[in-house]
C-alpha positions in Angstrom: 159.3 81.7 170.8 160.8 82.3 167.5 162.2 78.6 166.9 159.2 76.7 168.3 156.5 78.9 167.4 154.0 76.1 166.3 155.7 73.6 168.9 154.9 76.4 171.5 151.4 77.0 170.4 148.5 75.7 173.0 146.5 72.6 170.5 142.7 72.7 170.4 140.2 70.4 172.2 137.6 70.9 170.1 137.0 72.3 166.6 134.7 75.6 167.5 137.7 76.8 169.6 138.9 78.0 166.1 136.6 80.9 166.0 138.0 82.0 169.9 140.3 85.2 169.8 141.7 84.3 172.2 143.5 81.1 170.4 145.0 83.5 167.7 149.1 84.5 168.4 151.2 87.1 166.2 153.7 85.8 164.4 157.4 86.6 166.0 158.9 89.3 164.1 161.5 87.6 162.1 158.7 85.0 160.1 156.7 86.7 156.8 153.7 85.3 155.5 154.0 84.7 151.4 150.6 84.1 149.8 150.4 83.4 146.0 147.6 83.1 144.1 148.6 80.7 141.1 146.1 81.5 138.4 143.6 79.0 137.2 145.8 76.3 139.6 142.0 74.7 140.4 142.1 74.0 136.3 145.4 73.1 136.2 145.3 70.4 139.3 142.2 69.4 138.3 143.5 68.6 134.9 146.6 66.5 136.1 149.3 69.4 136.4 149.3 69.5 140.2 153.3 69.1 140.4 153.7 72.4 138.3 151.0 74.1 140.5 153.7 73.3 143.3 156.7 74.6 141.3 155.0 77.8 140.7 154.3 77.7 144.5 157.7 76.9 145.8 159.2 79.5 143.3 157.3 82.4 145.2 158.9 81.4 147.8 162.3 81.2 146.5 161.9 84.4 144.6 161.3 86.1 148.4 164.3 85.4 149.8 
């Protein structure tokens, strides 16, 4: 299920079926989740700088391979 995890995944009917257990699958073992926290990126996109916000973004990413 690795390679067509989302593909693979059953789609919702209706919206509330996001709060059903049941529709929640664990990752495969070879994926990782990265989560960044770009400070004051609000500020920053809401002042116009929303490519750099990105750049920050994408860098986490980078820097975790």
């Amino acid at each position: 299920m690795t390679k067509n995890f989302y593909l693979e995944l059953p789609s919702f009917q209706q919206f509330e079926e996001f709060t059903h257990e049941e529709n929640y699958y664990s990752l495969p073992d070879d994926w990782f989740v990265i989560v960044a926290d770009i400070k004051k990126s609000t500020q920053a996109i809401r002042y116009g700088y929303y490519k750099e916000v990105n750049l920050i973004g994408a860098a986490s990413i980078i820097q975790a391979m």
